[in-house]
Each structure stands twice: as C-alpha cells, then as structure tokens.
C-alpha positions as CSV (number, residue, x, y, z in Angstrom):
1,X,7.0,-23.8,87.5
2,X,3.8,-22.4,89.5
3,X,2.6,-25.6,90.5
4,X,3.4,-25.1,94.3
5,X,0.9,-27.0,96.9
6,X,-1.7,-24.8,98.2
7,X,-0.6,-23.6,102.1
8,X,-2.4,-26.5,104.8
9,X,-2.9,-29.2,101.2
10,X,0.7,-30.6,101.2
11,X,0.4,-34.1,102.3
12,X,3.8,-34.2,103.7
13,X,3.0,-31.1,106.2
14,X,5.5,-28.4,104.4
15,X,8.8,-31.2,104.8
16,X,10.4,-30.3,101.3
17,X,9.4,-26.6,101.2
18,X,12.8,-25.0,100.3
19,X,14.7,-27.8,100.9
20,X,18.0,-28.8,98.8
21,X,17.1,-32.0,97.2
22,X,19.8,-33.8,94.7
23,X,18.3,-36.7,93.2
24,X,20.1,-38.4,90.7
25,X,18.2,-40.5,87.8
26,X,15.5,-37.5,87.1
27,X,15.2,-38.3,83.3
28,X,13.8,-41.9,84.0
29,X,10.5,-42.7,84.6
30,X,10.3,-43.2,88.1
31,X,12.6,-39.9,88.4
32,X,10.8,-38.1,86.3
33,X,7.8,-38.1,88.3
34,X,9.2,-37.5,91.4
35,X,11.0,-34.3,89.8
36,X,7.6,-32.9,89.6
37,X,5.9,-34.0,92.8
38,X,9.0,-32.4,94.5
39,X,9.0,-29.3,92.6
40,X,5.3,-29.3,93.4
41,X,6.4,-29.7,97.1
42,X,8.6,-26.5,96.9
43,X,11.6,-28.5,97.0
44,X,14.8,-27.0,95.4
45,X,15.9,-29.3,93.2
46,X,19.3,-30.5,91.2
47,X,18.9,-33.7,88.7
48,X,22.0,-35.9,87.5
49,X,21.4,-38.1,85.2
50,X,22.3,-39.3,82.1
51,X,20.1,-38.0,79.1
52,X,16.5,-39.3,78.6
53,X,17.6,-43.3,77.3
54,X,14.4,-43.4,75.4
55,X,12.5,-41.7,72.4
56,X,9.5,-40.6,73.4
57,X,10.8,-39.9,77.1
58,X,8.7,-38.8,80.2
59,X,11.3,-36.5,81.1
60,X,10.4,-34.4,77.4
61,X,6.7,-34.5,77.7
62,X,6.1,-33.4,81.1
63,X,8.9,-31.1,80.4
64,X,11.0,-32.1,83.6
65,X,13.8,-29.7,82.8
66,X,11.6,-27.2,83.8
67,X,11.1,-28.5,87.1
68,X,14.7,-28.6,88.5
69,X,18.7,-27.8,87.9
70,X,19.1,-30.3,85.3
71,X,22.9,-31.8,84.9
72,X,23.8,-34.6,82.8
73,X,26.4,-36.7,83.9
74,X,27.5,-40.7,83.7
75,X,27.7,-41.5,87.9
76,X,30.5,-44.2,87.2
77,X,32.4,-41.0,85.7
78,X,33.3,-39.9,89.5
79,X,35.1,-36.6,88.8
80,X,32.1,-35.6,86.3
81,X,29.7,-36.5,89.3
82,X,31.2,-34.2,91.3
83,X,31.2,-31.5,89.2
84,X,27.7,-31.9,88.9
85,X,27.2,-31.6,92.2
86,X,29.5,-28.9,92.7
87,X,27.9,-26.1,95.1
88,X,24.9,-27.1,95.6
89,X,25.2,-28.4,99.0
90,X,22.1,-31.2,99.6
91,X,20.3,-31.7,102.2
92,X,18.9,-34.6,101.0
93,X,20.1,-37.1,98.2
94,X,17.3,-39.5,96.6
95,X,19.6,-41.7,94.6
96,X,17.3,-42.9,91.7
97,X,20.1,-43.5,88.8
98,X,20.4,-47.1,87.4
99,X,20.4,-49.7,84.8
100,X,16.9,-50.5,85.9
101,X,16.0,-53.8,83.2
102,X,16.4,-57.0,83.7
103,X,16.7,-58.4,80.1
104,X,19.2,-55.6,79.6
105,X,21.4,-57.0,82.3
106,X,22.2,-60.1,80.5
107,X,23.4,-58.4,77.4
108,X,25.7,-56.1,79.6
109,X,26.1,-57.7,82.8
110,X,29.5,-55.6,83.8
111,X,28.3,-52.4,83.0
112,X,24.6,-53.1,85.1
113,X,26.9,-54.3,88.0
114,X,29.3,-51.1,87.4
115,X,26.2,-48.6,87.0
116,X,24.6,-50.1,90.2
117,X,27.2,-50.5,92.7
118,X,30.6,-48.9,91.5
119,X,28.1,-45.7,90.4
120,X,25.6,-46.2,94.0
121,X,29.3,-45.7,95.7
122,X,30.5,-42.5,93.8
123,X,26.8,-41.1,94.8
124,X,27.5,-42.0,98.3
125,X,31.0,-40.2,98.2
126,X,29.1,-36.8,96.9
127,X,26.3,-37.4,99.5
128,X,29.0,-37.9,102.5
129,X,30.7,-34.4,101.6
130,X,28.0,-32.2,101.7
131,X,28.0,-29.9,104.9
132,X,24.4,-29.6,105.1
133,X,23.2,-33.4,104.2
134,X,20.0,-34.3,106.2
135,X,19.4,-37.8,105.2
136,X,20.0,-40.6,101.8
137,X,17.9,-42.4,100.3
138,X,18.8,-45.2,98.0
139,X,16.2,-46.5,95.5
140,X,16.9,-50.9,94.9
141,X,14.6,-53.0,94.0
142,X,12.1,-56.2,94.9
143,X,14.3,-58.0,93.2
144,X,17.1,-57.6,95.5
145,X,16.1,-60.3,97.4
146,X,17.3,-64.1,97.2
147,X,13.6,-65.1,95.3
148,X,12.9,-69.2,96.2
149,X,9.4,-68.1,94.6
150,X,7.6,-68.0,97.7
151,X,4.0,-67.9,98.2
152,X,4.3,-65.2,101.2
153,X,6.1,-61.9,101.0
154,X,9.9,-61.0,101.2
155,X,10.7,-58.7,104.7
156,X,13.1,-56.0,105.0
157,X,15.6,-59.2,107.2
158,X,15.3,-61.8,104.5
159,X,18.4,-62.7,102.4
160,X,19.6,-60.5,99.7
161,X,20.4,-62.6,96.2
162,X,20.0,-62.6,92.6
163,X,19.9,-65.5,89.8
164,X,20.8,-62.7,87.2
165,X,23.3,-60.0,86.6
166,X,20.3,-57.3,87.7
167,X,18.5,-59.2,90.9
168,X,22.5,-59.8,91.6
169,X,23.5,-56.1,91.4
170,X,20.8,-54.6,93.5
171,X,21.6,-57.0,96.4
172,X,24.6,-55.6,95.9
173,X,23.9,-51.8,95.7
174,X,21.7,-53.1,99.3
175,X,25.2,-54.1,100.7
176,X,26.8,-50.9,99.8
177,X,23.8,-48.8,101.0
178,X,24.4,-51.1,104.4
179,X,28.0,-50.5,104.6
180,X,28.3,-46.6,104.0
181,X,25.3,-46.7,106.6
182,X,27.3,-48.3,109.2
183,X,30.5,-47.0,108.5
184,X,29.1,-43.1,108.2
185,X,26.0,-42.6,109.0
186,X,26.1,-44.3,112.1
187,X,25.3,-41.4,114.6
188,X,22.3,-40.9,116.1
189,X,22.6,-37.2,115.3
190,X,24.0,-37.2,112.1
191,X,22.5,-38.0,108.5
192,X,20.9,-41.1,108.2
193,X,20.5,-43.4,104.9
194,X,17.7,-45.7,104.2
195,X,17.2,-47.9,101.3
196,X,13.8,-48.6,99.5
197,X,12.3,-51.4,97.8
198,X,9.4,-51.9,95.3
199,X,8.1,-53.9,92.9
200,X,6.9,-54.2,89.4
201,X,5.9,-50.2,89.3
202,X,3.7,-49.0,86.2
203,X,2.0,-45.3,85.2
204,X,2.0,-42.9,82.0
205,X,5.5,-42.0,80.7
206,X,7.3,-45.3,80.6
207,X,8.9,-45.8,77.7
208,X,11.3,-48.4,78.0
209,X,12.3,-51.5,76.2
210,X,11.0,-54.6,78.0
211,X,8.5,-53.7,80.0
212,X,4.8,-55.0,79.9
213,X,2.6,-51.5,79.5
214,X,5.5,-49.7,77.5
215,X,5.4,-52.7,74.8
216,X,2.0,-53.1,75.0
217,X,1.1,-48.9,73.9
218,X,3.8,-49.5,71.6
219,X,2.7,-52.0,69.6
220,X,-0.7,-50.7,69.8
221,X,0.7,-47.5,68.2
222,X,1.3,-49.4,65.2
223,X,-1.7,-51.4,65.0
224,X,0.1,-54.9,66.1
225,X,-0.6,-57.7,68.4
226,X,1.4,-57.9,71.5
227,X,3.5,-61.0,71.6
228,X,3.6,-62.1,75.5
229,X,5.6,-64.0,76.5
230,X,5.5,-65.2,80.1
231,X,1.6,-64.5,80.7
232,X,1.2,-67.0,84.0
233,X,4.3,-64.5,85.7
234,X,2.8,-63.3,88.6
235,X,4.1,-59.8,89.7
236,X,3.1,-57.4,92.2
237,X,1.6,-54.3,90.1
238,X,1.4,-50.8,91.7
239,X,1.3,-47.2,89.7
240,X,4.5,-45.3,90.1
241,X,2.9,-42.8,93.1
242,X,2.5,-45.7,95.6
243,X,6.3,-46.2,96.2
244,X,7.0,-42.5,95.3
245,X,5.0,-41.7,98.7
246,X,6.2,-44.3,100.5
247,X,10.1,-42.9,99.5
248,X,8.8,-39.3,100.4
249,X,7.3,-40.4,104.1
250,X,10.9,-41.7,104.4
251,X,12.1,-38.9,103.6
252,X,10.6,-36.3,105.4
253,X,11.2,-38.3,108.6
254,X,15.0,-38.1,107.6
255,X,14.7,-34.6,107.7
256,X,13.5,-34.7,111.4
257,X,15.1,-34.8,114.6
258,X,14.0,-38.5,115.1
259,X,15.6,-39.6,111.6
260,X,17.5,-42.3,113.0
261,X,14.2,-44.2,113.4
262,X,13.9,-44.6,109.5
263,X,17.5,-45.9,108.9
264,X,17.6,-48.9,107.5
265,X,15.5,-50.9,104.7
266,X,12.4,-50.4,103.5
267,X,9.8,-52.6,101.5
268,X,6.8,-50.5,99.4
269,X,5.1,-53.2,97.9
270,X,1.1,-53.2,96.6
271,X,-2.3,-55.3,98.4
272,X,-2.1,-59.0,98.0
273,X,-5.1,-58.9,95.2
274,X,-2.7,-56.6,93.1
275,X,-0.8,-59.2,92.4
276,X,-1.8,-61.1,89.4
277,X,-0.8,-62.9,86.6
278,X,0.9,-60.8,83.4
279,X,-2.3,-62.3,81.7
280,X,-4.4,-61.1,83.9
281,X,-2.9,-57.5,83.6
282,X,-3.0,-57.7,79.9
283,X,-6.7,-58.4,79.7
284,X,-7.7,-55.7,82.7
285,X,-5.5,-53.0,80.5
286,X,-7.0,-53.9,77.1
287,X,-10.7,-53.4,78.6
288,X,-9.8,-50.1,80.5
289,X,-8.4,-49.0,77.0
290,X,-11.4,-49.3,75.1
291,X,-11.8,-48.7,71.6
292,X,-9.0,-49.8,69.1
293,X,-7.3,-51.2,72.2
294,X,-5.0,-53.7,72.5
295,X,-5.0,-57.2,71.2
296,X,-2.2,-60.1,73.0
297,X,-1.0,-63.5,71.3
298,X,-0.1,-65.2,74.5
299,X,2.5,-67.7,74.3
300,X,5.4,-69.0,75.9
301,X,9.1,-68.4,74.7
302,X,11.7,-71.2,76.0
303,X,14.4,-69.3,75.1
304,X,13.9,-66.0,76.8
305,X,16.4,-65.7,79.7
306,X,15.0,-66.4,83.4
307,X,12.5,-63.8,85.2
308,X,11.1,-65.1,88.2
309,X,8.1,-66.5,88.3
310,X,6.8,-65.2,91.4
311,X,7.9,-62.3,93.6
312,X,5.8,-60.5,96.4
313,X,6.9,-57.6,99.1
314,X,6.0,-58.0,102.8
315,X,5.1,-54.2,103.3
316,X,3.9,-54.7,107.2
317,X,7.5,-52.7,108.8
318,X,6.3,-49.3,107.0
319,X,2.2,-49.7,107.2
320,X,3.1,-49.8,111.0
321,X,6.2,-47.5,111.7
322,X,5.5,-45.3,108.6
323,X,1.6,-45.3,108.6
324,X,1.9,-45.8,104.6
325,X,-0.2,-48.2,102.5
326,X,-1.4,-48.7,99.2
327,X,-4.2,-46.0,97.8
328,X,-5.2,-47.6,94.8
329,X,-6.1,-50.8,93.2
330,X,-4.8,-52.8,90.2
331,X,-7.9,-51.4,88.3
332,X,-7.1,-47.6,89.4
333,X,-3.3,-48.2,88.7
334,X,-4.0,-49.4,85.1
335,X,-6.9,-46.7,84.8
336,X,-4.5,-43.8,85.5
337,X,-1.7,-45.6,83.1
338,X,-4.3,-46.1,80.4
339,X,-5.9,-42.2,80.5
340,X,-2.0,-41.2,80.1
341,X,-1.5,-43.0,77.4
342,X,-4.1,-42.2,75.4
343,X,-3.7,-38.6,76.2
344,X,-0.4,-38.9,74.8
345,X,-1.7,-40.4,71.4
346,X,-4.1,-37.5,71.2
347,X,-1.5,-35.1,71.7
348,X,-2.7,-33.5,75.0
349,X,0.0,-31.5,77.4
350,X,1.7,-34.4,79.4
351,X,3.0,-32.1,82.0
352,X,-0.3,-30.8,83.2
353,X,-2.0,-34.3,82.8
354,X,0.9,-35.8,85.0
355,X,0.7,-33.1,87.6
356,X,-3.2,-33.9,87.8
357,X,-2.8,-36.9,88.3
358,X,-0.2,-36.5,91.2
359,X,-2.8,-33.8,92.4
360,X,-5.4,-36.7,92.0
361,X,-3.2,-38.9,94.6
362,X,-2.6,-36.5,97.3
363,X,-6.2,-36.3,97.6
364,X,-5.9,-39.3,99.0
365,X,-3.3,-38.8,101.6
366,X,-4.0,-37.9,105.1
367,X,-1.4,-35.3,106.3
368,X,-1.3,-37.0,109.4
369,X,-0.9,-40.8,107.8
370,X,2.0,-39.6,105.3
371,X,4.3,-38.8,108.0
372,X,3.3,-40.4,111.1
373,X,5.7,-41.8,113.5
C-alpha cells in the first residue's frame, strides 16, 4: 500500500516505522482495522488468522490482504501456528485471535474456552521464541471481569469472573496472560506483556452475527424491522479507534527502554455519558441514518440466554500513566459507523473510506498525549 504517514504526522512519533509486527486475528473486525492503521504506521506486518468468518467481511472490502503477510491458520493447531510464524522473527506480537461472541459461547462453550485460552497459550509459546520480541500484547475483554452490575466502573485489580462460557474464558485468557507474564517476562530488561481491555466496540465493517449495529444494517438491507431484544442493557459504546489507540500507546511504550512500566493490565473503556441504554443507541443510530433508515420492535425475550445488564470500565490507570482518553462521543462513534455503512450499500471503496476515517482520528491525537509517560 502507499498509505504511509506523512514524516512529523504519525501520532505515535515514528514507534512502528519498520517494525516486525505479528498480530494474530487480522481478518476480524477489530483486526482488520488495526492491519491498516499499522501498515499506515510503516509497520511490517504478518496476520494469522483464520479466514474471514463472515460474508460480507471487513477484511475483503478494505482489502486487508493487501496491507500485510497474510497466513491462515487455526491457533489451537500449535504446529500449524508455528509454521505460520516461521521466520519472521517479531518484535512485537498483538494477539487479536478469538471466539469473540457471547451468544456463540453457549452453543460451543468448549471450543470458545479452547480458542481463548488453550489457542492465547500456543500464541504465547511462538511470542516467547522469537529472538528479537520487544513486547505482547494480549487483547481480552470488559467482560473479563466478575460483573455484580455495579453502578461504578471495573479497575485493572478488581476480580476476574464470568457467568457464561465467554466472560468465563477471557478471565481465563487474563490468567494466562498473568502467568506467562510472571513466569517469562519477568525482567526488567526483557520483553514485557500487557493485556487490554475494552468494551462494547462498534465502527463500519462489522459483520458478525449477534451484534447490535451488524443486525441492525442487516436487517435494514432487506427492508425489515429490527427485533431488539434487551433494549434497557446498558453498555459502554466506543468506535473501534478508541481502544485501537489506546492498544497502540501500549505498545509503542513496549518498544521503549522503559517497557516495563506498561506491563500489566489495561482498561480502554469510553466517557460515562457514552454509556447508554441499547434503546437509546438504537434510536441515536436510526436518526444519524436518515432516509430509509432503520425501524426497531423493542421487546423483551425471556428466553434469550444471560448478558449482563450493566457493565462499565474504570479507564483512570491509562488517562494518567498513558495520557490516553476518549476522542469521540457516542454521536461521533455512531456518525462514523453510520457514513460506513451506507457507503458500503452505495458501493463506494471501503478501503479508502476506512483509511479516512483512521486519517480522520489521528487528527485528533497529540503526538505528545499518544505516548506520554
């Protein structure tokens, strides 16, 4: 690609400029933009992953490929990991790959536990044996933590936990993150691993099953209401590029001498007025749609299995040790989703659309607040 910042415009200060990036999970959502934003970066980039799991996928229509080494490969298939990996020597490893729904957890519950731990340790393994590694980060999840449905936000020391086979898995992944951590990636002057956390992340180019904006355009493709089914769920909403910066800040600091002081756990959650009520969301994404929008039957089903009802993020340790916080608002995040989407129904180049909008974001980085110390 010739996408490459602009010398004295990259808002992480050159960090990933040539750098040997592995990131498994690059044909997901999440993944998918971060393949970009890195190759935008000058990073030089492998992706392992399995192939796109959805049709349309964000990983076609930005043409992602393009961007990196692509490799496909299961990581609970050890040996076929390791292949993938084979000479390419990282420097960093952004570990991405998951069974990432919640809903999908309870029809397979041993392969989400398998995927998430069992495959988070294989990734480990190939991160451990590269000569050059730098730093790890491993990508969880808000729902990591044991949720009593507080009113005030989860920190980085509250107790991990899970009522369901996914919330269950990622506390678990969290305790294999912790334990390769301490067991070896303990030196001060070695590679260091941090794990992230965020919530409820939404942005043009998801596609999958389950998830509020991806059902909603769906069923607006085909002219339908959208059934809703928990629409008092409150959920903290941010567009994928909030947590992506806050995981980049992370991990240009691992690439620094002073990388031990990001080791650890890390929460990237949105502002307390971004989080709202599924309702809510609905109604604020319908108007930003506009014409021939979507339309919502809101309704409560009693036997859907249990989401929590309310989970929030206590982002305070990385707004002061990381100088990150949120850039946008609810009504930017679903503005940004909303132009995507309809650009996509109108058949318009994905790829340059998502790589404007990155371009969009960095605008609003300081070069001195993305990687502050």
């Amino acid at each position: 690609m010739n996408m490459r910042n602009q010398p004295g415009r990259d808002p992480f200060n050159g960090a990933f400029l040539g750098r040997r990036i592995l990131l498994t999970g690059h044909t997901g959502f999440k993944g998918g933009w971060l393949t970009l934003w890195l190759d935008r970066l000058g990073a030089k980039l492998r992706g392992i992953s399995l192939p796109p799991e959805t049709q349309p996928a964000l990983f076609d229509l930005a043409r992602i490929g393009g961007a990196c080494d692509s490799r496909y490969a299961d990581i609970n298939d050890a040996a076929a990991l390791t292949e993938a990996a084979q000479d390419f020597a990282p420097e960093l490893v952004i570990h991405m790959a998951a069974q990432a729904i919640v809903r999908d957890s309870y029809d397979m519950p041993v392969q989400t536990f398998a995927t998430n731990v069992t495959g988070t340790a294989n990734v480990l393994e190939v991160a451990r044996k590269s000569p050059a590694l730098r730093g790890i980060i491993v990508i969880t999840s808000d729902k990591c933590y044991e949720n009593n449905e507080w009113d005030w936000g989860y920190r980085e020391v509250d107790p991990l936990g899970g009522s369901d086979p996914y919330s269950a898995s990622k506390a678990c992944t969290e305790l294999v993150a912790q334990a390769y951590r301490r067991s070896f990636f303990a030196k001060p002057d070695g590679p260091q691993l941090a794990s992230v956390r965020a919530g409820n992340v939404i942005g043009g180019g998801d596609w999958a099953a389950h998830r509020l904006i991806p059902d909603i355009v769906r069923a607006t493709a085909r002219g339908e209401q959208v059934a809703i089914r928990n629409p008092s769920s409150v959920r903290p909403w941010q567009h994928v590029l909030e947590p992506l910066a806050g995981y980049l800040t992370v991990a240009a600091r691992l690439l620094e001498p002073d990388a031990a002081s990001v080791a650890g756990a890390w929460n990237f959650g949105p502002d307390n007025d971004a989080t709202l009520p599924v309702g809510e969301i609905c109604r604020k994404f319908a108007d930003l749609w506009g014409d021939n929008g979507p339309r919502f039957a809101f309704g409560h089903n009693p036997d859907a299995p249990h989401e929590a009802g309310l989970l929030r993020l206590d982002s305070t340790k990385a707004r002061l040790r990381l100088g990150w916080r949120p850039r946008l608002t609810i009504t930017d995040a679903l503005r940004l989703s909303a132009e995507w989407y309809r650009a996509h129904a109108a058949g318009g180049d994905m790829q340059a659309l998502t790589l404007s909008q990155i371009t969009q974001y960095e605008g609003l980085i300081r070069p001195e607040t993305a990687i502050a110390g």
